[in-house]
C-alpha positions in Angstrom: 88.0 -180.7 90.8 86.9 -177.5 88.6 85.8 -174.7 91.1 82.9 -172.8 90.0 83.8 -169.6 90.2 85.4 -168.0 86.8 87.8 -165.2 87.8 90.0 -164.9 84.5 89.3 -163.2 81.2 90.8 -163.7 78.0 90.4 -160.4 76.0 91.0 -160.8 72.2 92.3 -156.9 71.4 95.0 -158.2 68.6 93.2 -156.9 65.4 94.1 -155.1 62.4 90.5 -152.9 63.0 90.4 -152.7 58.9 86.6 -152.1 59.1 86.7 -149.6 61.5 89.6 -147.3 59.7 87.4 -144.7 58.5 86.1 -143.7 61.7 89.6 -144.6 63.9 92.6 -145.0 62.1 95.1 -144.1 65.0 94.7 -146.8 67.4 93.4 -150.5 67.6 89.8 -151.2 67.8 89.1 -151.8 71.3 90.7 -148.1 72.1 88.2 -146.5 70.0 87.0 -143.6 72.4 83.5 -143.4 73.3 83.2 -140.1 75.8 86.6 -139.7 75.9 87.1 -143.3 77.1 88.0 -146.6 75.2 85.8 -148.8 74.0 87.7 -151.6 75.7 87.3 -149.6 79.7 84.0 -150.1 79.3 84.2 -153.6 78.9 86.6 -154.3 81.7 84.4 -152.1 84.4 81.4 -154.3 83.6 83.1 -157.6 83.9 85.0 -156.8 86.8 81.6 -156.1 88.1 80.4 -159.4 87.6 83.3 -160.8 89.5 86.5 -160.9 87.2 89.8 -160.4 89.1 92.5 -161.4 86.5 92.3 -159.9 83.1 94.8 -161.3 80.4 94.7 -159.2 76.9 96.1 -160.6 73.9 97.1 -157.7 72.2 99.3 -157.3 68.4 98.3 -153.9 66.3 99.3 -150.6 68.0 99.9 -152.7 71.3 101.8 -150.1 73.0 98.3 -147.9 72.6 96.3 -150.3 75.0 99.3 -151.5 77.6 100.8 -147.7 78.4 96.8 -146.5 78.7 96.5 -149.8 81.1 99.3 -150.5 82.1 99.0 -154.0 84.9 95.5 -152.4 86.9 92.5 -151.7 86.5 90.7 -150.8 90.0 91.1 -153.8 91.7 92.0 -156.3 88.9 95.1 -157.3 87.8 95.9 -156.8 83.7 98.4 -158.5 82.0 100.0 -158.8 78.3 100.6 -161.7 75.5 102.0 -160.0 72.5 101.5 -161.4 69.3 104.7 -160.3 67.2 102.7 -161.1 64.3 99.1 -161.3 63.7 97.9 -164.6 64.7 93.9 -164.5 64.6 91.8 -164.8 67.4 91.5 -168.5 67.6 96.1 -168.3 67.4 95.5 -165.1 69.9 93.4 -167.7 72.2 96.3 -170.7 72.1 99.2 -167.8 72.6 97.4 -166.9 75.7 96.4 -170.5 77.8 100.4 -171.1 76.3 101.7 -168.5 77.5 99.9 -168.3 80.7 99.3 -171.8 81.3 95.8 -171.7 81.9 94.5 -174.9 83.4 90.9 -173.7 84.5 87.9 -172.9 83.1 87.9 -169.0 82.0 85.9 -166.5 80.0 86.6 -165.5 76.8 85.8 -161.8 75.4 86.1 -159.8 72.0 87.6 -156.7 72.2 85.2 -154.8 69.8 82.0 -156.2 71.4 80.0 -155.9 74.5 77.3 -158.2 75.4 75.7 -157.9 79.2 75.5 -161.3 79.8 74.9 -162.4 83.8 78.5 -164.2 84.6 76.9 -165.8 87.6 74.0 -167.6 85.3 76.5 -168.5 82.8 78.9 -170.2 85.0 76.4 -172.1 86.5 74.9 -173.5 83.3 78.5 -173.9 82.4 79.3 -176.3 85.8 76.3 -178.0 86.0 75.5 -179.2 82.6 79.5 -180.3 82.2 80.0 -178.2 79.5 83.4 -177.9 77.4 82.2 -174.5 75.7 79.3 -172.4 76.6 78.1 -169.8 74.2 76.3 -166.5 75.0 73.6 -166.3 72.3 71.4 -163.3 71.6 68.4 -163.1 69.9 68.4 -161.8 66.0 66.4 -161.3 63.1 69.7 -160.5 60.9 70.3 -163.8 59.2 72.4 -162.2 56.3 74.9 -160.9 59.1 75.1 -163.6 61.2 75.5 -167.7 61.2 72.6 -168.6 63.0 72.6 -171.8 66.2 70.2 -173.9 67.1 69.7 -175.2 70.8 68.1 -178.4 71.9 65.8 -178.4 74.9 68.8 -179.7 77.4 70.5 -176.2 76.2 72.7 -177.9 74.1 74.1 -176.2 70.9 73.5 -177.8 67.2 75.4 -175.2 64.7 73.5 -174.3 61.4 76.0 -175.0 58.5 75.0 -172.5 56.3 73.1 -169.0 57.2 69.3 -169.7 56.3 66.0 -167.5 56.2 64.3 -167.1 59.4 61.2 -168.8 60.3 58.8 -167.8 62.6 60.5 -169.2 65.8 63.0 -166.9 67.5 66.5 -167.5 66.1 70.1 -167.1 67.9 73.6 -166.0 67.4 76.8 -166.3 69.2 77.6 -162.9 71.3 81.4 -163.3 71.4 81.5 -164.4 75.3 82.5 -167.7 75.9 83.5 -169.9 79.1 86.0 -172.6 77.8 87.6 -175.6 79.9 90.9 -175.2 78.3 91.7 -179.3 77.9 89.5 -178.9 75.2 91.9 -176.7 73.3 95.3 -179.3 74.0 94.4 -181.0 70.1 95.1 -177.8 69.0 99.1 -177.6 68.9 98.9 -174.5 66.9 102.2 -172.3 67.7 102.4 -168.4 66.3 100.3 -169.9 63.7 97.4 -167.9 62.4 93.7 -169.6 62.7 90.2 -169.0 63.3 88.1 -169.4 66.5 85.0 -169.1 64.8 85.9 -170.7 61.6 88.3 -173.4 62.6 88.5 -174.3 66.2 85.0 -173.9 67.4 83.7 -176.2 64.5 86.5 -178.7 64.7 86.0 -178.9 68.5 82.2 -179.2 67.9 83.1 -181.7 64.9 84.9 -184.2 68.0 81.9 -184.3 69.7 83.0 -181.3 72.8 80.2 -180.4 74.7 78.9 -177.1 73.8 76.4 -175.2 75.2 74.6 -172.3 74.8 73.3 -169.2 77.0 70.7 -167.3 75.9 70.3 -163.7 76.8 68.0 -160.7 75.7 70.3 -157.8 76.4 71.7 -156.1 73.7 74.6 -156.9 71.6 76.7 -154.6 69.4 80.2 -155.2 67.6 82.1 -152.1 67.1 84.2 -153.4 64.5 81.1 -152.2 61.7 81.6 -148.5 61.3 77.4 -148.2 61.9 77.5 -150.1 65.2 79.8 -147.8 66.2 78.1 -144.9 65.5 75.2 -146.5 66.9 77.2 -146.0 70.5 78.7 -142.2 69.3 75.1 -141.3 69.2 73.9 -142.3 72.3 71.5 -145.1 70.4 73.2 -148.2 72.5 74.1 -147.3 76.1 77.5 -149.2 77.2 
C-alpha cells in the first residue's frame, strides 16, 4: 500500500546550461546566483517547506560546484548525489537515479533551472486519489510558440496536443516541470547510462501505453532560467523566487 505522503525529490541539475552561457559560464545552471545565492537554494527551501525531507540531485556538468556548496544537508533535509560520468539527459538522469537509489515509492520530480510554486499537499492528493501513474503541474499560458500545449478532460485527466497549435479563446496549459511519478511506471524503460528524453521520449511513450496521467493546474508563476531573458527577469526583481 502506497502512503500518501511524498517526502523525496528528484532534482534534475545534470545540464550542459548552453543557453544560459552568456550570462553564467562558470558553473551549472541551477548555481546561477540570484542575491548572492543559487538558483537551485531557492528551490530546495521552498520544497522543503512543503514537506520534503530527502532530496536526491542528479548532477553531471561542473558537479563538484553544486555538491562542495551542498554538501549532504540542507537545514533539516538530507541531500544526496547520482553522478552522471557522462551526460545522460534528463529522462537517463531520472532512470540513473530510481537505479541507483532504488526508489520504490511514489516521489516528486523537479528541474533544476525552474521554479514553479505548486501546493505539494494538493498535488499529492490529486495524485492518490485519482490513481494516477504521473501527475503534471500545468500553468496557464498564452505562449504557444514556446511551449507544447496539454489538454485536460473534466476527470483531470491529461490528453497531449501532438503538435503546438494557435490558441483559442479557452485558457490553455503547459507542463511546469514538477511531476509526482509512481516509479513502476518507469521499469519498461531498461535504459542504462544511455542518453534519452523525459519530455520527448519517456513521457509520450509512457502516455502512448495507456499510464495514467494527470494533470494539476496551478496559477502561480512559472519561469525557466535556462532562457537568458527569464533569468534576467529574476536579476531584476521582475519574478520574486
Amino acid at each position: 500500500m502506497m502512503s500518501n505522503s511524498i517526502k523525496t525529490a528528484i532534482i534534475l541539475a545534470g545540464g550542459l546550461g548552453t543557453r544560459l552561457r552568456t550570462l553564467v559560464n562558470d558553473r551549472p545552471k541551477p548555481m546561477a546566483p540570484i542575491k548572492e545565492r543559487p538558483f537551485l537554494q531557492y528551490l530546495l527551501k521552498y520544497w522543503e517547506m512543503q514537506g520534503i525531507s530527502r532530496f536526491i540531485i542528479s548532477v553531471g556538468y561542473l558537479h563538484e560546484k553544486i555538491t562542495s556548496y551542498f554538501g549532504s544537508k540542507f537545514n533539516s533535509s538530507s541531500i544526496e548525489y547520482v553522478i552522471e560520468d557522462v551526460p545522460l539527459g534528463t529522462g537517463g538522469g531520472l532512470l540513473n537515479c530510481i537505479r541507483e537509489k532504488n526508489i520504490k515509492s511514489p516521489f516528486l520530480l523537479l528541474n533544476g533551472d525552474t521554479y514553479f510554486k505548486v501546493d505539494l499537499g494538493l498535488m499529492q492528493h490529486l495524485f492518490f486519489t485519482t490513481q494516477a501513474d504521473w501527475c503534471l503541474s500545468l500553468f496557464s499560458t498564452n505562449e504557444e510558440k514556446r511551449y507544447l500545449l496539454i489538454d485536460v478532460d473534466v476527470n483531470k485527466k491529461i490528453k497531449f496536443l501532438n503538435e503546438k497549435v494557435k490558441l483559442s479563446n479557452k485558457k490553455c496549459w503547459a507542463n511546469g516541470g514538477v511531476y509526482i511519478i509512481n516509479p513502476k511506471v518507469l521499469n519498461k524503460f531498461k535504459k542504462n547510462n544511455i542518453k534519452v528524453s523525459l519530455e520527448d521520449n519517456i513521457i509520450p511513450e509512457s502516455f502512448k501505453a495507456g499510464d495514467n496521467f494527470i494533470g494539476f493546474k496551478s496559477l502561480n508563476s512559472f519561469i525557466d532560467i535556462g532562457l537568458p531573458k527569464d533569468y534576467e527577469r529574476i536579476i531584476n526583481n521582475e519574478f520574486k523566487l
